[in-house]
N, C-alpha and C positions, 0 to 999 in steps of 0.2 A: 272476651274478644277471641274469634274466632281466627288460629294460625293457619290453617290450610295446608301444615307441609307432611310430603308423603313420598316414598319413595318404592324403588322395585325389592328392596331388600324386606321378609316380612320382619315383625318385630312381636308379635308375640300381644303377652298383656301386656297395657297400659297401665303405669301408675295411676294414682287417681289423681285429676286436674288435667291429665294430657288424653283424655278420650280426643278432644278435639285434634289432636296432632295424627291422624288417621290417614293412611293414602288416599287424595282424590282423585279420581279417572283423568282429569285435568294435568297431573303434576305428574303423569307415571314417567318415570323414566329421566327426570329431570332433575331431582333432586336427590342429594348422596349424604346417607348417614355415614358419619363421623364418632368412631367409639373408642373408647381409651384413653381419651381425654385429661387433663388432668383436672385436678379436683379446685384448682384456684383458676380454670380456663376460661373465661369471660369471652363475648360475643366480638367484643373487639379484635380481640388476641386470632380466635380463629378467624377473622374478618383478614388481617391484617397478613394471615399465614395464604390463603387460598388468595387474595389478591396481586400477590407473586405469579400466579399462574392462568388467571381467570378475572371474567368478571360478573361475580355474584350477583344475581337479584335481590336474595336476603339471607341472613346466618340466623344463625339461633341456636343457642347454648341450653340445654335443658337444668334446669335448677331444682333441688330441692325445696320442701313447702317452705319454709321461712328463708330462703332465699340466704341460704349464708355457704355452700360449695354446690358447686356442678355434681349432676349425676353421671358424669362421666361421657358425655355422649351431646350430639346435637347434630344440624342440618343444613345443608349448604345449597339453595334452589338455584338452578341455574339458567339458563334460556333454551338452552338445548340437551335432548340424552346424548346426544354425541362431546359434548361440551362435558357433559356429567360423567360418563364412561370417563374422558378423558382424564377430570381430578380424580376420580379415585383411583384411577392405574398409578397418579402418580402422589397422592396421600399412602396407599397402603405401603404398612410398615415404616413410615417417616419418624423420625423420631423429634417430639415436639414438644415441648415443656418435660422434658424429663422420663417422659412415656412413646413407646412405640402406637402411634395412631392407626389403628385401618377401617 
């Protein structure tokens, strides 16, 4: 299954399984990595945090292979980069589950 999400920020290598999570020319600017996360973070939890603020097209929590803690990190697409500028000015440095997010 193909996720589509990509943002302005680069991110380097990919683990293996997340090639497909690559920036599309479609999504530049729209979608804001979330890193620092903590390690019990579920899709929910950051769903429920940016919904305070916004409102998301889709989250997404990045997981390790057997799917048992977060890698620390994941993605928030939004509708607009003006929209997407706007959470991260106000994600960075939040502090969220125990951990400073930016």
């Amino acid at each position: 299954m193909m996720n589509n999400f990509g943002g302005s920020r680069p991110m380097g290598n990919f683990p293996r399984g997340m090639q497909d999570q690559q920036p599309h020319s479609n999504d530049q600017g729209k979608v804001v990595f979330v890193g620092n996360l903590s390690y019990f973070c579920e899709e929910q939890h950051l769903r429920e945090l940016v919904a305070n603020y916004c409102r998301p097209e889709s989250v997404r929590v990045i997981w390790n292979d057997d799917n048992t803690k977060s890698l620390m990190f994941g993605f928030v697409r939004l509708s607009s980069p003006q929209e997407a500028e706007h959470l991260e000015r106000i994600l960075d440095g939040m502090f969220f589950m125990g951990r400073h997010i930016r």
